[in-house]
C-alpha positions in Angstrom: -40.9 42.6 -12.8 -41.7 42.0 -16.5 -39.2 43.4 -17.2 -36.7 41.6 -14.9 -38.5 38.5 -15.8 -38.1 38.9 -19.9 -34.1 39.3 -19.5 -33.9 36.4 -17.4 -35.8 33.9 -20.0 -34.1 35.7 -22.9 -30.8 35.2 -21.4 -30.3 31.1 -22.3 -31.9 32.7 -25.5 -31.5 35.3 -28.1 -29.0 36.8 -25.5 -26.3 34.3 -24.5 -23.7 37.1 -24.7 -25.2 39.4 -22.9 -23.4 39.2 -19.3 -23.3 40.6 -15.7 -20.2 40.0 -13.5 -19.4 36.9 -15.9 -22.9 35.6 -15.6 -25.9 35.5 -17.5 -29.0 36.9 -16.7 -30.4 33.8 -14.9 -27.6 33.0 -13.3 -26.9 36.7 -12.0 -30.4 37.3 -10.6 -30.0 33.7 -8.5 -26.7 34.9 -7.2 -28.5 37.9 -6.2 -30.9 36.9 -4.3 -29.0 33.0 -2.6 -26.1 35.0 -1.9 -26.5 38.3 -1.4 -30.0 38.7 -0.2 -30.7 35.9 2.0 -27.3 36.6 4.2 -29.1 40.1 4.3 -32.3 39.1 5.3 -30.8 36.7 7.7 -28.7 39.5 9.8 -31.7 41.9 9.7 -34.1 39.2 11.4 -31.0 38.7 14.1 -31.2 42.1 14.6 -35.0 42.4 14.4 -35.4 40.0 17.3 -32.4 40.8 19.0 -32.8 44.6 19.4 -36.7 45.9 18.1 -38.5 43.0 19.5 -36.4 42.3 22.6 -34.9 38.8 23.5 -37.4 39.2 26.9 -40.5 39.1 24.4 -39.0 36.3 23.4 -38.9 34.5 25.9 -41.9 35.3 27.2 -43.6 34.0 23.9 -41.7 30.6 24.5 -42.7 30.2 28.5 -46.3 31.4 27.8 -48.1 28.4 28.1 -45.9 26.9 30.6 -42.7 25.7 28.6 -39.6 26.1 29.9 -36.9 27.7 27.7 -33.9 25.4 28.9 -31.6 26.8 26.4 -32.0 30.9 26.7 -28.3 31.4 27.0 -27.4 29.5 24.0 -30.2 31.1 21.9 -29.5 34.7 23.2 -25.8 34.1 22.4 -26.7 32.7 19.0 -29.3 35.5 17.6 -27.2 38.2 19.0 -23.6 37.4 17.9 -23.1 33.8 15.9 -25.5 34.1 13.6 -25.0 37.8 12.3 -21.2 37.3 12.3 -21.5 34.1 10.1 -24.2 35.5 8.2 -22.1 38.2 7.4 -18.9 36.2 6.8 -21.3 34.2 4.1 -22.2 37.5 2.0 -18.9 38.2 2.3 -17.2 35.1 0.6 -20.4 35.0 -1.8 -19.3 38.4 -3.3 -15.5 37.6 -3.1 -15.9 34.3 -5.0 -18.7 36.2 -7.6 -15.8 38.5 -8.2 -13.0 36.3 -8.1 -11.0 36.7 -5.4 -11.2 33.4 -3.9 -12.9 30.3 -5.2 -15.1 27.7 -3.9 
């Protein structure tokens, strides 16, 4: 982490020519982890819930005290197909416009 941390300070720095993928240090390690990671963590938490917890858990936890869960369908839909497939369309553009095959 020092280590990390030391390249992305010196990178506005002493090292301004020193590049990754056409970025700087700084700029490199926030692609990383707002584009690349985050779609990541967001399609293993859809399959977290979706498959090792169990959408039944799930609902269970939400009707526990009596609540009704008027929008199961929507939500099982959702967490097991929409939000992984746009998720995944997101990391996708994120690396294609990081390497410059399309730009946004």
């Amino acid at each position: 982490m020092i280590g990390l941390g030391t390249l992305s300070c010196l990178g506005y720095g002493p090292l301004p020519n020193v590049t990754i993928i056409g970025m700087q240090f700084l700029d490199f390690f926030d692609f990383l982890k707002n584009s690349v990671m985050m779609p990541i963590a967001a399609i293993a938490i859809c399959i977290f819930v979706s498959i090792v917890v169990g959408l039944e858990k799930v609902e269970v936890e939400i009707t526990k005290d009596g609540n009704s869960f008027k929008r199961k369908k929507i939500f099982n839909f959702m967490i097991q197909y929409l939000c992984p497939i746009f998720a995944f369309i997101i990391l996708l553009s994120s690396i294609a416009n990081a390497f410059g095959f399309i730009s946004m």
